[in-house]
ROFIFI-956364 format. One record per residue (C-alpha): residue in one letter; z, x, y. Coordinates in steps of 0.001 Angstrom, whole numbers. Layout:
residues N
+---------+---------+---------+---------+
! residuo !      zz !      xx !      yy !
+---------+---------+---------+---------+
!       A !       Z !       X !       Y !
...
+---------+---------+---------+---------+
end
This chain:
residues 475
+---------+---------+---------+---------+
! residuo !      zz !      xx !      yy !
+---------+---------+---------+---------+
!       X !  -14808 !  117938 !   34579 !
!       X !  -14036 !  117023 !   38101 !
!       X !  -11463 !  118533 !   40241 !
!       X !  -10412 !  117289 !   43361 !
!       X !  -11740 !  119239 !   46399 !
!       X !  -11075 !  119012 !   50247 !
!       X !  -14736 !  120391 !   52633 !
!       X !  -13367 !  122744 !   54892 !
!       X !  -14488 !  120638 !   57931 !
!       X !  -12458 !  117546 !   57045 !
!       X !   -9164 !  117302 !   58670 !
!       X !   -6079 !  118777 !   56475 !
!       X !   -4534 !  116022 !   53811 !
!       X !    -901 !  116520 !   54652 !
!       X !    1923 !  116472 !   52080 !
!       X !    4187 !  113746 !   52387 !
!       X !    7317 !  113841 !   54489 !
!       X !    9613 !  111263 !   52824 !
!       X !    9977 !  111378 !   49252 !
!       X !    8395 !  108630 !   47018 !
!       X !   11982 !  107927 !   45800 !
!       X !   14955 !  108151 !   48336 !
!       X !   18083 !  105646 !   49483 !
!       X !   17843 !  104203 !   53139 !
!       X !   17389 !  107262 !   55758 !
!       X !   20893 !  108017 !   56783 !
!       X !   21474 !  106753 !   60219 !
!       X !   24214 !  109275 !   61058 !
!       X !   23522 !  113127 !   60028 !
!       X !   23263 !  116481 !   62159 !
!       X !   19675 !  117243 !   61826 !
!       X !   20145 !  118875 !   65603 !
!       X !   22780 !  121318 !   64273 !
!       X !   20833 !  121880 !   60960 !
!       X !   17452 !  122575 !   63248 !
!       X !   19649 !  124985 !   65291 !
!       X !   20716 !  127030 !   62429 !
!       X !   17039 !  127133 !   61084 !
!       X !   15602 !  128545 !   64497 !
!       X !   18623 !  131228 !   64315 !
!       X !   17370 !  132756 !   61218 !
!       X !   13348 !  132379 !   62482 !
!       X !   12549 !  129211 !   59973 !
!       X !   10361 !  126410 !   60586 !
!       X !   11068 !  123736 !   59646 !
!       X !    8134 !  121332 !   57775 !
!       X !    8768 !  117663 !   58039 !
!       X !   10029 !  117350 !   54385 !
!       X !   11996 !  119825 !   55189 !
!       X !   13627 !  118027 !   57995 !
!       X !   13405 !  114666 !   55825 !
!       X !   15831 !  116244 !   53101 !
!       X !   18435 !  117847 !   56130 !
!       X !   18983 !  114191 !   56890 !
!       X !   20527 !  113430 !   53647 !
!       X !   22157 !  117024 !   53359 !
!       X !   23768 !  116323 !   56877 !
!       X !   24725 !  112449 !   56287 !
!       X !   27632 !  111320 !   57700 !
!       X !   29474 !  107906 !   57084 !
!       X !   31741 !  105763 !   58828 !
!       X !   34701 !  108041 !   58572 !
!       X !   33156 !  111236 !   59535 !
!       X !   32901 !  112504 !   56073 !
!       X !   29927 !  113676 !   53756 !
!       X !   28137 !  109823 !   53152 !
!       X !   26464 !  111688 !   49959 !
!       X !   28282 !  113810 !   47584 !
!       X !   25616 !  114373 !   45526 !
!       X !   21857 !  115368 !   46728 !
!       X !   19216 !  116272 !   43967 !
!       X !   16424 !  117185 !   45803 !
!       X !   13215 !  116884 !   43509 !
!       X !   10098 !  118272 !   44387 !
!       X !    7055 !  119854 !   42704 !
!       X !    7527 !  123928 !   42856 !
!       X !    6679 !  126270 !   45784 !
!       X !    7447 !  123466 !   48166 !
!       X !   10118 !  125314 !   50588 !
!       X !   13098 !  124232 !   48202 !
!       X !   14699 !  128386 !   48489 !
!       X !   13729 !  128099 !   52338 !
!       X !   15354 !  124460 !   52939 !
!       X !   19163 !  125981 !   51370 !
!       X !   19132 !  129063 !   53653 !
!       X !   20231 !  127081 !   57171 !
!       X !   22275 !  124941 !   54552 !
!       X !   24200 !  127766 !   53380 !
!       X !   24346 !  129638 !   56702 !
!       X !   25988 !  126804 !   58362 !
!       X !   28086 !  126619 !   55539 !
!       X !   29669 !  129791 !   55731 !
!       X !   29741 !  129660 !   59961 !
!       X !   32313 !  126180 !   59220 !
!       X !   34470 !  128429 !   56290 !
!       X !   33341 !  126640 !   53330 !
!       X !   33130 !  128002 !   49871 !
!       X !   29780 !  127800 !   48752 !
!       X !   28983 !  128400 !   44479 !
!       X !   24896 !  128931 !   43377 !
!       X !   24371 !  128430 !   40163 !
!       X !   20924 !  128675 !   38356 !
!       X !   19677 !  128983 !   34310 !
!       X !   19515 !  132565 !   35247 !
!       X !   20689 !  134951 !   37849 !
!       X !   17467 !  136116 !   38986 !
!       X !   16863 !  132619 !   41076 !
!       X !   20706 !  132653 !   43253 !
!       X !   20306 !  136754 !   43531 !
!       X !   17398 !  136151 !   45522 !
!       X !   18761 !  133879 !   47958 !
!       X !   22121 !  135824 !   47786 !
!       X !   19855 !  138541 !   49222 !
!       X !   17988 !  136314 !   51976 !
!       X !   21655 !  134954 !   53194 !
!       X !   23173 !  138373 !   53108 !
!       X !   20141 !  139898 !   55585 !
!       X !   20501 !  136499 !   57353 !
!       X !   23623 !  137217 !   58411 !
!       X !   23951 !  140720 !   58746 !
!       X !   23353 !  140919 !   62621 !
!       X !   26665 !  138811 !   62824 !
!       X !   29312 !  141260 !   62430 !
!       X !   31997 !  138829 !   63708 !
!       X !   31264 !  136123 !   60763 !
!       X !   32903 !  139104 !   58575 !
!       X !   36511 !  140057 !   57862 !
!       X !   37565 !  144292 !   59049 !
!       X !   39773 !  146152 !   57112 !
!       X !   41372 !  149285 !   58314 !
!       X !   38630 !  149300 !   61336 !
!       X !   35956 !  148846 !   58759 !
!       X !   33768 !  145656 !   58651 !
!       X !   33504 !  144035 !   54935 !
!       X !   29522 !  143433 !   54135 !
!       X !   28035 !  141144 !   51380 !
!       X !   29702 !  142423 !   48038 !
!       X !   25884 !  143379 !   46287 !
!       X !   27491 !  144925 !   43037 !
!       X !   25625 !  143226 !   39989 !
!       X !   27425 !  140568 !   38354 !
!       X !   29843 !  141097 !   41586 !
!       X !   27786 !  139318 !   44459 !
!       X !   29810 !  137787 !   46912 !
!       X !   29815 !  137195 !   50864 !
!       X !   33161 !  136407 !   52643 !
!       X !   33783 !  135111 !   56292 !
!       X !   36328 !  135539 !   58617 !
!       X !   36435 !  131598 !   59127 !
!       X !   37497 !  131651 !   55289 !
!       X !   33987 !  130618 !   53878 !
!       X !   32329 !  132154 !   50834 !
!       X !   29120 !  132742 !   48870 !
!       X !   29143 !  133314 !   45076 !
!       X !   26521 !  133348 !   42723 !
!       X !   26365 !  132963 !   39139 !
!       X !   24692 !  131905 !   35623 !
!       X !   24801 !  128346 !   34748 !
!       X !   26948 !  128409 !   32110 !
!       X !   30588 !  126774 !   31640 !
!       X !   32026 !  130450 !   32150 !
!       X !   29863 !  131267 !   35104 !
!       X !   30546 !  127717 !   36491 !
!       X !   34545 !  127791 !   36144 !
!       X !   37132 !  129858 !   38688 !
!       X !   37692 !  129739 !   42475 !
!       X !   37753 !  126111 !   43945 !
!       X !   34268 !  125146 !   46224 !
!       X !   33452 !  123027 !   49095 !
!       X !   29687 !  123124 !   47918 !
!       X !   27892 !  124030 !   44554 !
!       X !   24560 !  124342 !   44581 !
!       X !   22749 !  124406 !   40862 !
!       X !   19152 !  125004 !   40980 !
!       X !   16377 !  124712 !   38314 !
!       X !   18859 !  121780 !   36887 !
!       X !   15847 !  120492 !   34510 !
!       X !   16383 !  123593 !   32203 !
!       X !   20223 !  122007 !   31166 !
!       X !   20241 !  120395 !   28198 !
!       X !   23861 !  119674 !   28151 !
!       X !   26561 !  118510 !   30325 !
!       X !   28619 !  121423 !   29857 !
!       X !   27888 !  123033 !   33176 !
!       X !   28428 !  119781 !   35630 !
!       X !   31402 !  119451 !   33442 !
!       X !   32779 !  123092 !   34242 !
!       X !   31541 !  122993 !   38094 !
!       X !   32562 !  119478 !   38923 !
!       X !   36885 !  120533 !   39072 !
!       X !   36036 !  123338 !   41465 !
!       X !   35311 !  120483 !   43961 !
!       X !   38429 !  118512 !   43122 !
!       X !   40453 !  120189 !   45917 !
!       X !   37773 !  120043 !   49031 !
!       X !   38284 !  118197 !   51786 !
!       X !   34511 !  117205 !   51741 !
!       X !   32584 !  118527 !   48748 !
!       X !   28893 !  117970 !   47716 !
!       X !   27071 !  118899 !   44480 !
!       X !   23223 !  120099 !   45930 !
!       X !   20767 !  119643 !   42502 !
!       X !   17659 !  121719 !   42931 !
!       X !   14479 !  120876 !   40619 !
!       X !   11193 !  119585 !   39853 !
!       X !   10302 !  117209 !   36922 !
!       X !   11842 !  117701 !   33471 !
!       X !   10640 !  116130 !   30432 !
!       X !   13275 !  114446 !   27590 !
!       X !   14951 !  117501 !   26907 !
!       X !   16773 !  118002 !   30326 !
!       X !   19373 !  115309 !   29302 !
!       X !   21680 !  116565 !   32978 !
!       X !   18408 !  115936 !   35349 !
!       X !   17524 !  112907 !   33824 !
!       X !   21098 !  111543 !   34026 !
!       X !   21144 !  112248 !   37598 !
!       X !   17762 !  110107 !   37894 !
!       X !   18840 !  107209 !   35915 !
!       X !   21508 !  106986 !   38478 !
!       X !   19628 !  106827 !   41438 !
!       X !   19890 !  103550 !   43310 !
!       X !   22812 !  102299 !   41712 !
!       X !   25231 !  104925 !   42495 !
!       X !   26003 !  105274 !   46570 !
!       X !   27277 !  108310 !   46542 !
!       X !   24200 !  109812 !   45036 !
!       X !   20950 !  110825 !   47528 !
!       X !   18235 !  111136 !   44914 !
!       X !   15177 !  112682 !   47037 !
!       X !   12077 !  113136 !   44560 !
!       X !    8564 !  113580 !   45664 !
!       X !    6570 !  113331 !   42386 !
!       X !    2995 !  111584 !   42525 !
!       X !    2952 !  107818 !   41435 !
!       X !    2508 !  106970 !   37867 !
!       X !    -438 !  105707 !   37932 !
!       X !   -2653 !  108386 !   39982 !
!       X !   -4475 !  110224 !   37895 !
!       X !   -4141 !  114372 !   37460 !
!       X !   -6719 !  115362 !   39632 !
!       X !   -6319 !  112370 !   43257 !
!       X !   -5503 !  114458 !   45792 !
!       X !   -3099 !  111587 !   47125 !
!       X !   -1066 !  112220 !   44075 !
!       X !    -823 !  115948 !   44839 !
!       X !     335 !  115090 !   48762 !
!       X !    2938 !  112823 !   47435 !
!       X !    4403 !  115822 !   45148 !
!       X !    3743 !  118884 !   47543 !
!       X !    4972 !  118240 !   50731 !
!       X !    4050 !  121381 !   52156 !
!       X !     110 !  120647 !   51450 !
!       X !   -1708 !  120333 !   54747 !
!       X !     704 !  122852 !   56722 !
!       X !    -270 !  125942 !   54740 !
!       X !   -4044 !  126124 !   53497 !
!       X !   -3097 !  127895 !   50286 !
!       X !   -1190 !  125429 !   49114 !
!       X !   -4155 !  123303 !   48440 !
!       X !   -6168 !  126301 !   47090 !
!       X !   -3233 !  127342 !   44508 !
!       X !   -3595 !  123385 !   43492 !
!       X !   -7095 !  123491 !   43229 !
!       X !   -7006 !  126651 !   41156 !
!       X !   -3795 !  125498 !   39054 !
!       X !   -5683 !  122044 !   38175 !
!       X !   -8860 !  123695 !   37207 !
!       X !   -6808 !  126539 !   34709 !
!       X !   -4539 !  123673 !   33052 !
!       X !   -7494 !  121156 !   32540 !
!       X !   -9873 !  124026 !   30933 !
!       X !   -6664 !  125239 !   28910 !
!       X !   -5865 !  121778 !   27503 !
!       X !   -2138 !  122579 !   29522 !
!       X !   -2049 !  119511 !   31878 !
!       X !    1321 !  118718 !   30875 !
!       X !    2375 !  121967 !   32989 !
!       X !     291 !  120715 !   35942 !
!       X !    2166 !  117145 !   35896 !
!       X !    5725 !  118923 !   35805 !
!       X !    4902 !  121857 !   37948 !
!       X !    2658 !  120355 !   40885 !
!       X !    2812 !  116671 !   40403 !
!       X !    6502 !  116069 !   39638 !
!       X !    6023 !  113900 !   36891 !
!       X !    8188 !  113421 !   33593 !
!       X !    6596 !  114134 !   30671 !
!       X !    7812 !  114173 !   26943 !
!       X !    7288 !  117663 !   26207 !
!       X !    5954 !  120656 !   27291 !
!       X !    4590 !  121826 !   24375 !
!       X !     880 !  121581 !   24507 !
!       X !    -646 !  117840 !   23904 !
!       X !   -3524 !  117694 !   21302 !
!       X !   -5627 !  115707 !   23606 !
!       X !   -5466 !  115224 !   27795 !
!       X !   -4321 !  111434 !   27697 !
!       X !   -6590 !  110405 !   30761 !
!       X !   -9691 !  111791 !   29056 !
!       X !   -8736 !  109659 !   25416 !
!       X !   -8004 !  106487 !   28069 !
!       X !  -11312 !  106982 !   29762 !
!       X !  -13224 !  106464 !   26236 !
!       X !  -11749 !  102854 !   25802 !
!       X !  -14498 !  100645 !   25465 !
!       X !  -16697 !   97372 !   23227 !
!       X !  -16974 !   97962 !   19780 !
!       X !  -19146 !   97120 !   17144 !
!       X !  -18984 !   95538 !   13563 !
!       X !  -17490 !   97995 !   11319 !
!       X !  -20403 !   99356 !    9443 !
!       X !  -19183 !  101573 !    6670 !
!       X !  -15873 !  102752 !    8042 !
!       X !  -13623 !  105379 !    7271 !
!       X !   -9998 !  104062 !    7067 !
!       X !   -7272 !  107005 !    7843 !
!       X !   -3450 !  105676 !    6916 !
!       X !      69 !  107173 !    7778 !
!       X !    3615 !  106536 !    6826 !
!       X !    6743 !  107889 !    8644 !
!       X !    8690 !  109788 !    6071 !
!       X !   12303 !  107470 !    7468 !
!       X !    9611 !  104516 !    5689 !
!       X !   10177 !  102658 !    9209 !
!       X !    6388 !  102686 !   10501 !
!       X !    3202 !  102904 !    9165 !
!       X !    -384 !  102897 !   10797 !
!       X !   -3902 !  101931 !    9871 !
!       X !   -6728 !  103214 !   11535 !
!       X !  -10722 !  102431 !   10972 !
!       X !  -13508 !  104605 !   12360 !
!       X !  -17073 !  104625 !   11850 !
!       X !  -20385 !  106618 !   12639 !
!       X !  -22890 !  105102 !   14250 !
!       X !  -26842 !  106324 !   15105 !
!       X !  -26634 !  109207 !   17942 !
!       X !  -23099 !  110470 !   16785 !
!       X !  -20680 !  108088 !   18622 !
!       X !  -17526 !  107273 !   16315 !
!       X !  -16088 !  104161 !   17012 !
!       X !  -12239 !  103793 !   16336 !
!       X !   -9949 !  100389 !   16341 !
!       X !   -6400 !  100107 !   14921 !
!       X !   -6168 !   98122 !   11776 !
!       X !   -2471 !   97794 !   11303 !
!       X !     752 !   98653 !   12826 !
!       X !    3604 !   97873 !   10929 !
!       X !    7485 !   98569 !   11090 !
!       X !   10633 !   97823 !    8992 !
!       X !   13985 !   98690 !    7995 !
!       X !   12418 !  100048 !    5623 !
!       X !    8285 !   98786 !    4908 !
!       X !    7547 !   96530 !    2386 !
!       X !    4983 !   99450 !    1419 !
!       X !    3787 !   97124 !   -1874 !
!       X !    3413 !   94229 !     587 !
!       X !    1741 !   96313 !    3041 !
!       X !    -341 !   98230 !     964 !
!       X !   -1685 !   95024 !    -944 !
!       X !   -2939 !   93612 !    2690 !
!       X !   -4325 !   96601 !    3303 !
!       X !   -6497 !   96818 !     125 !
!       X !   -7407 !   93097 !     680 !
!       X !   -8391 !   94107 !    4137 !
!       X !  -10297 !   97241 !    3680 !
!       X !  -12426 !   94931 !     789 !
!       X !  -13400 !   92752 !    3314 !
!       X !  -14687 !   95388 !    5360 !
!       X !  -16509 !   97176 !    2778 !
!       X !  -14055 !  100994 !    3457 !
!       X !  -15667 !  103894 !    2018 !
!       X !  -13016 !  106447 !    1556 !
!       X !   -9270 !  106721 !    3158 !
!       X !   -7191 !  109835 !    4183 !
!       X !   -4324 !  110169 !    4299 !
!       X !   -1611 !  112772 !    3485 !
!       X !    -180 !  112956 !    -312 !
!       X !    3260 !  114575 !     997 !
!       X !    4434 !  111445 !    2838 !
!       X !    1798 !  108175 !    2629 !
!       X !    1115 !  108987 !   -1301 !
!       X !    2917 !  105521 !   -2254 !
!       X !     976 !  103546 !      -8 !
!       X !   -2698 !  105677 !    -914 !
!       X !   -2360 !  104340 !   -4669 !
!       X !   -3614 !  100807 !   -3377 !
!       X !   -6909 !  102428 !   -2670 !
!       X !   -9137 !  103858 !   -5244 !
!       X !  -11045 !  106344 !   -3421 !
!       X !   -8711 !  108579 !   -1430 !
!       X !   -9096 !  112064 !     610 !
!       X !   -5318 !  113671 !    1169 !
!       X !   -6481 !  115531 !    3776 !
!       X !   -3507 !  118600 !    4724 !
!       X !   -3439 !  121729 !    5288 !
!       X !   -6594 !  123505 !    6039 !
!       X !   -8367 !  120436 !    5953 !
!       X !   -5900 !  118563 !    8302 !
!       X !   -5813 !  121543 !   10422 !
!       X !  -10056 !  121164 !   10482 !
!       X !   -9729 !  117074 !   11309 !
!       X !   -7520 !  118117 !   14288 !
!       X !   -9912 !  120567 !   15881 !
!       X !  -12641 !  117990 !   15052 !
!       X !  -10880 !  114863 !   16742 !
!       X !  -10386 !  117370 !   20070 !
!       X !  -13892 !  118591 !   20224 !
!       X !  -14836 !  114592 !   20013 !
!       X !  -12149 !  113871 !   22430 !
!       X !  -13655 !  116206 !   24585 !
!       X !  -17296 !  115883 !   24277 !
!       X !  -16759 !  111817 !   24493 !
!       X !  -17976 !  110947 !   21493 !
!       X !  -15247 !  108613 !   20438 !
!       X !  -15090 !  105174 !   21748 !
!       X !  -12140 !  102738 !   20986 !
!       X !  -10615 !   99551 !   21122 !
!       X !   -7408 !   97763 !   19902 !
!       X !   -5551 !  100990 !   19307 !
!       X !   -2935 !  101044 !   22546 !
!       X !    -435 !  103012 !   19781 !
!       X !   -2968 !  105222 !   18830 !
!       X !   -2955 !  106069 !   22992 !
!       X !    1046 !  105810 !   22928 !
!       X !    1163 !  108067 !   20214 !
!       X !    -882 !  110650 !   21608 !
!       X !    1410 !  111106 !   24528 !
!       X !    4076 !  112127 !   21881 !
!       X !    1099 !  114553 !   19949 !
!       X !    1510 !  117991 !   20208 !
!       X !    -362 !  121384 !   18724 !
!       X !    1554 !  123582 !   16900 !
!       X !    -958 !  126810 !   16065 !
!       X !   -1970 !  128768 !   13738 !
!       X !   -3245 !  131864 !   13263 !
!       X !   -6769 !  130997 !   13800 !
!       X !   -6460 !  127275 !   14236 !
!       X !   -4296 !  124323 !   15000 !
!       X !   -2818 !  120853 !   13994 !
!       X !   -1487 !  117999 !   15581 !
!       X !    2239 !  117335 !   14964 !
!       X !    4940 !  115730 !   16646 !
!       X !    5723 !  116352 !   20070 !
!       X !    9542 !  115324 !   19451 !
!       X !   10969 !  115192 !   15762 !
!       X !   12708 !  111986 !   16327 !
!       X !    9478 !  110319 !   17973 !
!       X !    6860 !  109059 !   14661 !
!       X !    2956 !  109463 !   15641 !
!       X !    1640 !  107420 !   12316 !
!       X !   -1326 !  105681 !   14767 !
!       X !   -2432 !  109630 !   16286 !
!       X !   -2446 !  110886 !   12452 !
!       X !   -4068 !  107923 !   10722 !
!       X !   -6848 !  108220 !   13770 !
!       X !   -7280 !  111522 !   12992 !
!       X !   -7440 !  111560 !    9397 !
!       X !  -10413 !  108524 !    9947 !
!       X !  -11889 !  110147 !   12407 !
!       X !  -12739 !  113253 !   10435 !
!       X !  -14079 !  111171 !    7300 !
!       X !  -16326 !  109313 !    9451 !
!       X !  -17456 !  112303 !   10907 !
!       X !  -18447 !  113620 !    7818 !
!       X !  -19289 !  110547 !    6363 !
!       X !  -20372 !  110677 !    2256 !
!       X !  -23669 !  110330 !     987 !
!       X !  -24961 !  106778 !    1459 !
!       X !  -24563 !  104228 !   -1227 !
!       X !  -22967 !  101106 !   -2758 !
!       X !  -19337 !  101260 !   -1224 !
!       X !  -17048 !  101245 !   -4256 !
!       X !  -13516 !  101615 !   -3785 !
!       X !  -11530 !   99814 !   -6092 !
+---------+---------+---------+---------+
end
């Protein structure tokens, strides 16, 4: 395993200021007054930082908010909290009402906490009664500051209740990959009606295919104007562990030293723990499908494509989607030294299969190349196994056993393939769903098929423990 690694005597890799994906920089916006606010409260300011206050600031021809959304998308512990405290200060100086929403309280108490000590050498900002000046409201559930220039700060749960009530000139909801549903955008969104100049601030790093409200906002990014979508994610094709990736997702890299330690660290946990998928969501801002733990790291199964050989007495693994709209044929084989070679055999979909069509090819085709023995599983591909005479449903126990065994193999890089890109797209949508003492691959997603990842399996593990040798005889 390699992990990337900066020598303490080369000069710092700095994160990157402007975000991978972004609209033109704004030519009009009030950095200067945004700056001010910042050195008010004690903040520095880091170039992303500034990058984002451009967009949060913009101005357009008539003097009015050019953005009225800004989703901000960066990897975590990047300075997001830090970046909304001069935001929200301002805010409240100018007498707007300002709404934080979050998946939780925990995240908006926080910064409720930061603005209230922020402001609390500024008696004048707040409203007296009877003599008596009115501090931040701290009461649980209660949290609220008011100004004397009429501007507010409430906190909240993201829920429709939490997001509904008093009218806002800014809501802020962070964490906005956790929402699966529309409902709270569609509960927040009338409190803005009546400003003069609203904006909707989105706080988050990547989601995966569950956060249906982040990945809404992204789809729209470039096509609507009034949305500034600011992500800083690595490219898609940078592996886990280039350090360019990780400056293009954490901006603040190079102007704290930790940050590249906690990377370091985090990289070298995940990749031992088989939890990349964390890493790419976490500290490289990338979608991915699921966070449930993949069966195999995809870069390590892409690194093992490669030349293969002549069948010589493969294994043939077969799956069928239950819906009867795909089905998969994989071949693997053993060869001297313990390398298994793999390659796809079929890859077939319908509305439904043909399965006697299929099945007959199939038969034809393993003849030809002289199959020993085929898996497969006698709860959903038992109509297309009866084509073959000598079958291993391999479930349960066993199945559990062939996915532990195609890991370790992944792992150790004794698998080498070719011609099975679906196998490889499949994978991506492979999870592990444990057991007590074990584990088996399943589907990442229910609606998402992985026929190509279970037929590989299921060939894998017969060619691993291939039979006795002999006179193939199969039919």
């Amino acid at each position: 395993m390699t992990v990337a690694r900066v020598e303490a005597s080369s000069p710092p890799i700095l994160g990157h200021a402007q975000p991978r994906i972004a609209p033109p920089i704004p030519a009009r916006h009030d950095l200067a007054g945004f700056r001010r606010t910042a050195a008010d409260m004690g903040l520095v300011l880091v170039p992303w930082q500034e990058e984002a206050a451009r967009y949060l600031t913009a101005v357009g021809p008539d003097d009015r908010r050019l953005y009225r959304e800004v989703a901000i998308v960066v990897a975590r512990q990047n300075g997001k909290t830090t970046l909304m405290q001069p935001f929200i200060v301002d805010a409240l100086r100018k007498g707007l009402r300002v709404m934080h929403l979050a998946q939780n309280r925990e995240l908006p108490r926080t910064m409720f906490g930061i603005i209230a000590d922020a402001t609390s050498n500024q008696p004048e900002l707040f409203p007296k009664r009877r003599g008596r000046t009115i501090w931040p409201r701290y009461g649980s559930g209660q949290e609220e500051i008011k100004t004397v220039t009429g501007g507010s700060y409430r906190i909240a749960a993201a829920s429709r209740g939490g997001a509904r009530g008093h009218p806002n000139d800014i809501v802020i909801i962070d964490e906005l990959r956790e929402m699966e549903s529309d409902e709270v955008i569609g509960a927040a969104a009338p409190t803005l009606v009546m400003a003069p100049d609203p904006v909707m601030v989105y706080l988050s790093n990547a989601g995966t295919d569950a956060s249906v409200v982040l990945n809404g906002v992204r789809s729209r990014a470039g096509s609507d104007e009034s949305l500034a979508y600011l992500e800083w994610s690595a490219s898609p094709q940078r592996a886990d562990d280039d350090i360019e990736g990780w400056a293009e997702a954490n901006p603040m890299m190079g102007h704290y030293p930790q940050v590249l330690r906690e990377l370091e660290a985090s990289y070298r946990r995940h990749k031992l723990s088989g939890t990349l998928t964390t890493f790419e969501t976490e500290h490289l801002c990338r979608w991915v499908p699921t966070m449930r733990e993949r069966l195999v790291d995809i870069d390590t199964w892409t690194s093992l494509r490669g030349e293969v050989g002549t069948p010589r007495r493969p294994y043939l693994g077969v799956s069928m989607d239950p819906d009867g709209g795909r089905a998969s044929a994989v071949a693997a084989w053993l060869l001297p030294g313990g390398m298994i070679e793999v390659e796809a055999i079929a890859e077939v979909t319908g509305d439904p299969m043909d399965v006697a069509r299929l099945g007959t090819e199939l038969r034809e085709a393993a003849l030809k190349m002289g199959v020993v023995k085929v898996g497969y599983d006698s709860l959903t591909d038992a109509e297309l196994a009866k084509y073959f005479r000598a079958t291993e449903p391999l479930v349960g126990r066993k199945f559990a056993n062939a996915s532990a065994q195609f890991v370790n193999l992944v792992r150790a890089g004794k698998i080498r393939w070719a011609g099975a890109d679906a196998v490889t797209a499949d994978l991506v949508w492979t999870a592990r769903k444990a057991h007590e003492e074990s584990f088996e691959a399943v589907r990442a997603k229910d609606e998402r098929p992985i026929t190509a990842a279970l037929a590989t399996i299921r060939a894998v593990w017969l060619a691993s423990n291939p039979a006795p040798t002999g006179v193939a005889r199969i039919y």
